[in-house]
N, CA, C and O atoms as a Tinker XYZ file with bonds, in Angstrom:
   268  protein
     1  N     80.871000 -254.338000    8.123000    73     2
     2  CA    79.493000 -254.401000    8.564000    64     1     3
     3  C     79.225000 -255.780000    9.131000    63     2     4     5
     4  O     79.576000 -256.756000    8.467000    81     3
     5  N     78.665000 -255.932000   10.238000    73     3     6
     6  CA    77.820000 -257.090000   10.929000    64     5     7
     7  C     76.439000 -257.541000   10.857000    63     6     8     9
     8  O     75.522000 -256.756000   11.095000    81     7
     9  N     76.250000 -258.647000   10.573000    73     7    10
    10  CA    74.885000 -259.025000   10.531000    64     9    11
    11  C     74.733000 -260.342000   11.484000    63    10    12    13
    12  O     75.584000 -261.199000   11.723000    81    11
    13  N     73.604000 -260.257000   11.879000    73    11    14
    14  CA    72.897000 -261.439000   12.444000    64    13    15
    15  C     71.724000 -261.639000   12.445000    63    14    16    17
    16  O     70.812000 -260.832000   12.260000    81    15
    17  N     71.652000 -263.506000   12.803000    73    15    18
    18  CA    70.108000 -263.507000   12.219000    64    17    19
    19  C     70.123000 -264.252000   13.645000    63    18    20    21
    20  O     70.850000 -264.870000   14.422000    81    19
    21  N     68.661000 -263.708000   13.429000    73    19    22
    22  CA    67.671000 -263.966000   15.263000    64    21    23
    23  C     67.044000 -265.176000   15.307000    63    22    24    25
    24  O     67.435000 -265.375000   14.157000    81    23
    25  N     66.749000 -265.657000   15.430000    73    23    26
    26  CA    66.022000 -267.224000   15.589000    64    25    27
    27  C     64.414000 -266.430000   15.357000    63    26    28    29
    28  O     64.503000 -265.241000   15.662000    81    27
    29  N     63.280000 -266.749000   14.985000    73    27    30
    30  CA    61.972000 -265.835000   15.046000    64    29    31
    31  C     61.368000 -266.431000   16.265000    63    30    32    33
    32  O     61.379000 -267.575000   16.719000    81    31
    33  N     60.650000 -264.913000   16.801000    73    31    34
    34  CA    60.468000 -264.655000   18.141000    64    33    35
    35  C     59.380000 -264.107000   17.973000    63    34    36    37
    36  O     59.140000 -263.686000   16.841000    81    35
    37  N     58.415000 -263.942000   18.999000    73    35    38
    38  CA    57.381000 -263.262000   19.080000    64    37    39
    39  C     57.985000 -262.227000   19.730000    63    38    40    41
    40  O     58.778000 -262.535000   20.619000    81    39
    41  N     57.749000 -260.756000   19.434000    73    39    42
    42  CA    58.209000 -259.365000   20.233000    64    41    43
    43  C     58.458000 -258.941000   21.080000    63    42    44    45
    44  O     59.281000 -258.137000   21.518000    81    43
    45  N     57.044000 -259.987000   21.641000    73    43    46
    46  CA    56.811000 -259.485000   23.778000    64    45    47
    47  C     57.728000 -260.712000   24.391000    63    46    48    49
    48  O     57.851000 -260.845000   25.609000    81    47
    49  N     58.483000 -261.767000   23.266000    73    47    50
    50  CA    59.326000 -262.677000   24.585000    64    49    51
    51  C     60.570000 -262.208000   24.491000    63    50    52    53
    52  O     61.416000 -262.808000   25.155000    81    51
    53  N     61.061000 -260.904000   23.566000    73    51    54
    54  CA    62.399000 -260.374000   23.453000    64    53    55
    55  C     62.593000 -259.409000   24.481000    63    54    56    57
    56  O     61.784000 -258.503000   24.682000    81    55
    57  N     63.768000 -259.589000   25.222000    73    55    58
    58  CA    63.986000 -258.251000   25.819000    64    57    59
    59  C     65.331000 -258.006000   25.480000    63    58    60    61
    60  O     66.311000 -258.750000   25.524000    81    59
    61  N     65.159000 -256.386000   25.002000    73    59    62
    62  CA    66.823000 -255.858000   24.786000    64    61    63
    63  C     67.128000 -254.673000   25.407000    63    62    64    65
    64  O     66.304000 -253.760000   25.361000    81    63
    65  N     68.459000 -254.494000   26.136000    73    63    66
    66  CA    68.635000 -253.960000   26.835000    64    65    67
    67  C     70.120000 -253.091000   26.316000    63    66    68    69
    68  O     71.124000 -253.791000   26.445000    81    67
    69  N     70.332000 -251.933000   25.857000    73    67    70
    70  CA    71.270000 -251.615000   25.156000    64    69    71
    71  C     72.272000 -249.974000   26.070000    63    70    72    73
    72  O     71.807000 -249.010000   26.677000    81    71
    73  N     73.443000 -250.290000   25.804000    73    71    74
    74  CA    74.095000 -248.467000   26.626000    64    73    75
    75  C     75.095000 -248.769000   25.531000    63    74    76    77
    76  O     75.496000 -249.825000   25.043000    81    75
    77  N     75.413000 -247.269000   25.267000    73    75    78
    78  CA    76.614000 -247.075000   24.160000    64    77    79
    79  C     76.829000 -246.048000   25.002000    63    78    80    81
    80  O     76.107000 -245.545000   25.863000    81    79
    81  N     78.143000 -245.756000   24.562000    73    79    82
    82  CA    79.084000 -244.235000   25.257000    64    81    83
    83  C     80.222000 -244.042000   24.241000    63    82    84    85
    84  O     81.010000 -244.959000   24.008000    81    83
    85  N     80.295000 -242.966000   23.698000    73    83    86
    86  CA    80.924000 -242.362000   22.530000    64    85    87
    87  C     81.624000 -241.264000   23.322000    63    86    88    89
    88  O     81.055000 -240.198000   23.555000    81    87
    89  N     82.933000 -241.547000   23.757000    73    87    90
    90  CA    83.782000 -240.416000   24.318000    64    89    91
    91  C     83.929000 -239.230000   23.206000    63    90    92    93
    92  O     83.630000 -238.046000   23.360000    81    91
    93  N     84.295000 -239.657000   22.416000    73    91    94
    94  CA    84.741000 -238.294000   21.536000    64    93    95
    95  C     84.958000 -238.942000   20.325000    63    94    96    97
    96  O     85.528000 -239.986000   20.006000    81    95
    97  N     84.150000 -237.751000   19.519000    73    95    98
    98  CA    84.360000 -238.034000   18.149000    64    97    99
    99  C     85.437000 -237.189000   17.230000    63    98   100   101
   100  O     85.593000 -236.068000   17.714000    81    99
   101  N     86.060000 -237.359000   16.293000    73    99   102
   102  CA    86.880000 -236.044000   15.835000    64   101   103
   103  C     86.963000 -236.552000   14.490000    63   102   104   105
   104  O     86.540000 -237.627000   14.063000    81   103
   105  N     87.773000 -235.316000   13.674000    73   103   106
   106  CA    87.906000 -235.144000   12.439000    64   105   107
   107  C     89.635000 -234.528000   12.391000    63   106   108   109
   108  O     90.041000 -233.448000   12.821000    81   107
   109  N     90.249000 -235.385000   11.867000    73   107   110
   110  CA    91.804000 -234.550000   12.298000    64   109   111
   111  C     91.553000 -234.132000   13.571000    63   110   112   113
   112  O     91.115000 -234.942000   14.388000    81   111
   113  N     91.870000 -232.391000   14.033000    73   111   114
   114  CA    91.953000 -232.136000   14.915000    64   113   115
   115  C     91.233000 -231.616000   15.769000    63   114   116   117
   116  O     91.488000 -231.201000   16.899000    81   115
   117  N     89.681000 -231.679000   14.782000    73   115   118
   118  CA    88.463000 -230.979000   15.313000    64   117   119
   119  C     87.899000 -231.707000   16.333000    63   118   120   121
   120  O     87.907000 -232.932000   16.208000    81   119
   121  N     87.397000 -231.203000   17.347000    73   119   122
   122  CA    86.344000 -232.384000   18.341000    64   121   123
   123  C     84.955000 -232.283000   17.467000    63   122   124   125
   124  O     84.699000 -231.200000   16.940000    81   123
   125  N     84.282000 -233.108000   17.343000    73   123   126
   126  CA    83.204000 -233.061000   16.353000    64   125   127
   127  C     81.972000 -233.334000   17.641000    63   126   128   129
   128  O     81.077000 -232.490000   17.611000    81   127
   129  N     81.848000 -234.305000   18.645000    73   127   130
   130  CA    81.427000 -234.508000   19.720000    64   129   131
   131  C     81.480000 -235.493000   20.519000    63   130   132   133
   132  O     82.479000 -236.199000   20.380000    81   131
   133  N     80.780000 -235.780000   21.284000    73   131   134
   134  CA    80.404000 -237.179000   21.988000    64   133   135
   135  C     78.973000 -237.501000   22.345000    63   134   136   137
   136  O     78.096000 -236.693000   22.040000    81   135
   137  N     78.651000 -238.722000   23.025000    73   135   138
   138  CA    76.991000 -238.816000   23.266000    64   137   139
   139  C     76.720000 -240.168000   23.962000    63   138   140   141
   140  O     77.589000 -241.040000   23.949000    81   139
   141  N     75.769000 -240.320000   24.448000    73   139   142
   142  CA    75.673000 -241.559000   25.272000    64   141   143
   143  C     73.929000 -242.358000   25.223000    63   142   144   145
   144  O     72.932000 -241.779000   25.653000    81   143
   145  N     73.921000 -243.202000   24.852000    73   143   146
   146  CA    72.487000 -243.696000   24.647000    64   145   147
   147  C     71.793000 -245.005000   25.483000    63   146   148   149
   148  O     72.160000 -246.143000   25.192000    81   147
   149  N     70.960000 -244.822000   26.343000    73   147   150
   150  CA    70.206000 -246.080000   27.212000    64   149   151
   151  C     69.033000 -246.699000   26.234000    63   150   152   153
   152  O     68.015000 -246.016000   26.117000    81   151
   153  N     69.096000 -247.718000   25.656000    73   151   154
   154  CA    67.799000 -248.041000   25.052000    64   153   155
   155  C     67.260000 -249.635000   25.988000    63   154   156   157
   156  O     67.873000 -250.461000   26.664000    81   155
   157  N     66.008000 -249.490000   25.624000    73   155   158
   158  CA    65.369000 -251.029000   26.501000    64   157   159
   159  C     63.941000 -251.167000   25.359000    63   158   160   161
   160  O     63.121000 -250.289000   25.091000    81   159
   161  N     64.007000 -252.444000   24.891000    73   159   162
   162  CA    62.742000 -253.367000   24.518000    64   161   163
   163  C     62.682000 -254.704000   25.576000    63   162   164   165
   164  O     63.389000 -255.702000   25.714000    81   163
   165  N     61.578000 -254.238000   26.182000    73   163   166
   166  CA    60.410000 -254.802000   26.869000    64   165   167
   167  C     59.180000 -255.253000   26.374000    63   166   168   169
   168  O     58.693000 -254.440000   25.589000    81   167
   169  N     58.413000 -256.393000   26.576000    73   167   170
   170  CA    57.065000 -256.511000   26.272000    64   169   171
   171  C     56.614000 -256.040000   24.802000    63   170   172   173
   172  O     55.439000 -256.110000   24.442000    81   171
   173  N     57.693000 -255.531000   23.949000    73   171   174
   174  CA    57.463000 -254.955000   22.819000    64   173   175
   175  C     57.271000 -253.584000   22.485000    63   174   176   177
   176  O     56.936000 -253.015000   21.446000    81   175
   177  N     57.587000 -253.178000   23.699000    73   175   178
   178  CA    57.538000 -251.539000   24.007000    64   177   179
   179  C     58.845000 -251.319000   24.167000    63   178   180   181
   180  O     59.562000 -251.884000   24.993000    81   179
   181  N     59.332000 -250.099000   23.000000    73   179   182
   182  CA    60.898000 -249.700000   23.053000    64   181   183
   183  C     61.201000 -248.749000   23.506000    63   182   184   185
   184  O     60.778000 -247.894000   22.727000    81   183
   185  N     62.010000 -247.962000   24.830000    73   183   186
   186  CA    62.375000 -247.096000   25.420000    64   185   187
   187  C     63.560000 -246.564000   25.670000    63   186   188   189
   188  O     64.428000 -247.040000   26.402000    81   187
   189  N     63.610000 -245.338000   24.916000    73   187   190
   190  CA    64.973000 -244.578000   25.224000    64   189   191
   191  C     64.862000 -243.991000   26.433000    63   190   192   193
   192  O     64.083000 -243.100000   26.773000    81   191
   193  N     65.670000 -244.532000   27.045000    73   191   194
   194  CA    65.891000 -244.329000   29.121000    64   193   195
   195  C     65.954000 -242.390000   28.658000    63   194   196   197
   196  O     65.118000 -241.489000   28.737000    81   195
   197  N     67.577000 -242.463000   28.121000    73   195   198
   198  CA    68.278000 -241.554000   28.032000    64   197   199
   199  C     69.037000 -241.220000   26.828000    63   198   200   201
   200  O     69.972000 -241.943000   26.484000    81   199
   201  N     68.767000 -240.365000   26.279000    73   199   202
   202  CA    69.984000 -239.632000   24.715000    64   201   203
   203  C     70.410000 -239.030000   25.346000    63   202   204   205
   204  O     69.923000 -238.831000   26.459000    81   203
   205  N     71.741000 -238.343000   24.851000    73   203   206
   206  CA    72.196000 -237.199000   24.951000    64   205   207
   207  C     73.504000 -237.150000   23.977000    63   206   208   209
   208  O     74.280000 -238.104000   24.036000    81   207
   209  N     73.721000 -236.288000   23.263000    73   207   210
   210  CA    74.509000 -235.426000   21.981000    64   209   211
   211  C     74.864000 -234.228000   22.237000    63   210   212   213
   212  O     74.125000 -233.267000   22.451000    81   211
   213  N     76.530000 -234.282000   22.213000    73   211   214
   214  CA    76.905000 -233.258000   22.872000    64   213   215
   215  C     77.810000 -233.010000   21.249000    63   214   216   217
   216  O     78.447000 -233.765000   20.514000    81   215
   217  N     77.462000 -231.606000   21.214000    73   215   218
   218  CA    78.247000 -230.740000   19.987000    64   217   219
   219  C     79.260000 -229.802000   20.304000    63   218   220   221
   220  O     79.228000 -229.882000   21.532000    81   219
   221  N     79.745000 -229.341000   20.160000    73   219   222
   222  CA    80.440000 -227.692000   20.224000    64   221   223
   223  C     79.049000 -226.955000   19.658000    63   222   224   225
   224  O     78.391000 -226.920000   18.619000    81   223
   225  N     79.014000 -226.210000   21.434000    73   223   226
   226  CA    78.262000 -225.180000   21.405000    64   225   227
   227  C     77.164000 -225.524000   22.079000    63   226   228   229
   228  O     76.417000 -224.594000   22.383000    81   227
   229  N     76.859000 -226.611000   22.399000    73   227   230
   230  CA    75.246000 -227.270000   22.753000    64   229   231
   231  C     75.343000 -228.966000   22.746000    63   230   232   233
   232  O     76.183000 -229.547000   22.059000    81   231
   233  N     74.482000 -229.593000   23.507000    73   231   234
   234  CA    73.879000 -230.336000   23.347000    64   233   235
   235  C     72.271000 -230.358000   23.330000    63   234   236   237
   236  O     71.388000 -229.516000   23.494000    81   235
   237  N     72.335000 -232.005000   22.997000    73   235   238
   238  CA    70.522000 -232.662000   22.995000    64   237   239
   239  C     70.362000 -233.618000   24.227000    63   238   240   241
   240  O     71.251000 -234.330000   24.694000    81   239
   241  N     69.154000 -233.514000   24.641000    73   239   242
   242  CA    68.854000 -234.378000   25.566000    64   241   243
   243  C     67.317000 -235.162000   25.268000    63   242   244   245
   244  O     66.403000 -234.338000   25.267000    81   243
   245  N     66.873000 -236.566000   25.021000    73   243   246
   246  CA    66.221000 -236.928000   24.594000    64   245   247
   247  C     65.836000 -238.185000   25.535000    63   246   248   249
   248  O     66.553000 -238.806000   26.319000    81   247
   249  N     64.398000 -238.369000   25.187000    73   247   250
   250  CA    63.615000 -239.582000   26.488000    64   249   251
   251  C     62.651000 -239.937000   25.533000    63   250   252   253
   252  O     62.458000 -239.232000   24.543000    81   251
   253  N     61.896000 -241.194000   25.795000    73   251   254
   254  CA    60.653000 -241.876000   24.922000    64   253   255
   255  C     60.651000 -243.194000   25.127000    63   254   256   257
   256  O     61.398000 -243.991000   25.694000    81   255
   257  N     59.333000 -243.262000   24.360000    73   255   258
   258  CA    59.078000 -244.175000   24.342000    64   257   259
   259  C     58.242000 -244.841000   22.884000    63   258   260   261
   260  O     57.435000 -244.017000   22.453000    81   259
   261  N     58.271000 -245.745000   22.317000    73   259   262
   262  CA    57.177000 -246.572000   21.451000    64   261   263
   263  C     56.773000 -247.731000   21.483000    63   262   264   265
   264  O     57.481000 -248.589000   22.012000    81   263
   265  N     55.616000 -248.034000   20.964000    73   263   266
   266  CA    55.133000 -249.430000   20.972000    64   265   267
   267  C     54.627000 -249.907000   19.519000    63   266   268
   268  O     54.194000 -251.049000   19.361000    81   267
C-alpha cells in the first residue's frame, strides 16, 4: 500500500487529472474483466469524463459529476 501526504491546499487551487486502463483482469484461467476510467478535479468539482466495466456478458458505462 502507498500513501502520501499533500502539502494543505485549498480545493479550488487543486487540479487532478486521472486515466487508468485495466486490460484484463483474471482468476487462473477465467477472464474476470477489464475497464477504463477518465476522472478530473477542477475548481473543486469532480468529474468522471468516462467509466466503463466490461464483464462477461455485459458491460457498464458511467458519466458525472460532483461538487
Amino acid at each position: 500500500m502507498t500513501s502520501w501526504k499533500l502539502p494543505s491546499v485549498s480545493s479550488s487551487t487543486v487540479e487532478t487529472h486521472l486515466e487508468v486502463a485495466v486490460n484484463e483482469v483474471v482468476s487462473g484461467t477465467d477472464r474476470l474483466g477489464s475497464g477504463t476510467l477518465k476522472f478530473n478535479n477542477v475548481g473543486g468539482k469532480n468529474t468522471i469524463e468516462s467509466m466503463r466495466i466490461e464483464v462477461p456478458g455485459g458491460y457498464v458505462d458511467m458519466d458525472g459529476f460532483y461538487q
